[in-house]
C-alpha positions as CSV (number, residue, x, y, z in Angstrom):
1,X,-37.7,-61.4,20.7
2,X,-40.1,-61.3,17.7
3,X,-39.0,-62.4,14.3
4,X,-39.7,-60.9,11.0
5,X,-40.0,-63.0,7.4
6,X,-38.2,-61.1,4.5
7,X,-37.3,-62.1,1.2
8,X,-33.9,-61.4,-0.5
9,X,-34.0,-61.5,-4.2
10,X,-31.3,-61.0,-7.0
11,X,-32.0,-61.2,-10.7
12,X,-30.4,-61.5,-13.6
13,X,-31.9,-61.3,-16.8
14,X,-32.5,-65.1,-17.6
15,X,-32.9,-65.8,-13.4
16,X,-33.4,-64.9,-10.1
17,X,-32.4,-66.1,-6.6
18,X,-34.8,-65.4,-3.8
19,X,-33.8,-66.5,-0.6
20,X,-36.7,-66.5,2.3
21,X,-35.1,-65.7,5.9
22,X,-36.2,-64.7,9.8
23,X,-34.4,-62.8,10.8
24,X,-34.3,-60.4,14.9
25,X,-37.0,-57.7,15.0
26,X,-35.0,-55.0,14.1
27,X,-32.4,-56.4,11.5
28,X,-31.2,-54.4,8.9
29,X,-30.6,-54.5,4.9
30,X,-27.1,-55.3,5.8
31,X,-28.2,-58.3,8.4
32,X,-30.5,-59.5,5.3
33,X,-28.0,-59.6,2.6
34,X,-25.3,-61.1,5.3
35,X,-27.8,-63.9,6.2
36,X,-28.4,-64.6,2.6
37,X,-24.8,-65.1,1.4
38,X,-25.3,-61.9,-1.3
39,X,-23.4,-58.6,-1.6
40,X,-24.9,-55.7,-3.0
41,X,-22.0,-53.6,-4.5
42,X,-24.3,-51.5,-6.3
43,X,-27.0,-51.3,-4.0
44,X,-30.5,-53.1,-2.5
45,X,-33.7,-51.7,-2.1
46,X,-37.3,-52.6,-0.6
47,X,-40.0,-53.0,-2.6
48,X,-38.4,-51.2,-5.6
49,X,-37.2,-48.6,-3.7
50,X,-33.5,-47.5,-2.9
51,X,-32.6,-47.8,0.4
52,X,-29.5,-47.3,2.8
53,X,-27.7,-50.8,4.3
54,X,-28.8,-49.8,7.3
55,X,-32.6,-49.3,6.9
56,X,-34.2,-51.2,9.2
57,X,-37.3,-54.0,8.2
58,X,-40.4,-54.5,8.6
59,X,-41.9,-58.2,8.7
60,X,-42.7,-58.7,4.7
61,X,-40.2,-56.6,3.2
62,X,-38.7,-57.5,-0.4
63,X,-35.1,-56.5,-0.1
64,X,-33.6,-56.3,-3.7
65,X,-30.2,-56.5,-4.8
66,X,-29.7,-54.8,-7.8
67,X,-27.2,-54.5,-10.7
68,X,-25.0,-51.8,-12.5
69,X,-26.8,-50.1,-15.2
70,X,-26.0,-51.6,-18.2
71,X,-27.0,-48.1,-20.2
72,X,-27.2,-44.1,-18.7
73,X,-30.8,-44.0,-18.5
74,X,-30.3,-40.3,-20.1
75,X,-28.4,-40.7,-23.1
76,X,-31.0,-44.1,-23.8
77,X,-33.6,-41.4,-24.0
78,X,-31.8,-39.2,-25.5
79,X,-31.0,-41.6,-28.5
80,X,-34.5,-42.7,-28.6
81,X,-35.9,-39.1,-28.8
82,X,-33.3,-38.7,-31.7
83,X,-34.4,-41.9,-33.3
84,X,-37.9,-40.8,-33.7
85,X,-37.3,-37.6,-34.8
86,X,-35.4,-39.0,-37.9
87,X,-38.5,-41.4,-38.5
88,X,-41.2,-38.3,-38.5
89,X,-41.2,-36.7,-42.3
């Protein structure tokens, strides 16, 4: 059966862990992350792009693991928006 070459990559902000495997024609997000030794409690994606565990890949995927948010990306710009409008006479 063919094989496929995918990358799994978690980072933090001061480092990352990328861990190239070949994996079954196929395999899943869920087969990646198994084969790499990483959970994904909050979620993986390919190429930046959320994805279900069981998406299937395609030879060269990027499967990411990502983090929790450490802000909501709404009330950031929210605050921001406020910020600026105190600055402006």
């Amino acid at each position: 059966m063919p094989r496929l070459r995918v990358e799994v990559v978690r980072a933090w902000p001061d480092r990352a862990e990328l861990r190239a495997l070949e994996l079954e024609e196929g395999a899943t997000v869920r087969a990646a992350l198994v084969a790499a030794g990483m959970a994904a409690p909050h979620g993986a994606g390919i190429h930046g792009r959320r994805v279900p565990m069981d998406a299937v890949l395609a030879d060269g995927d990027r499967v990411e693991v990502y983090r929790p948010l450490l802000a909501d990306p709404k009330a950031a710009r929210r605050r921001r928006a406020r910020d600026r409008k105190r600055r402006c006479p």
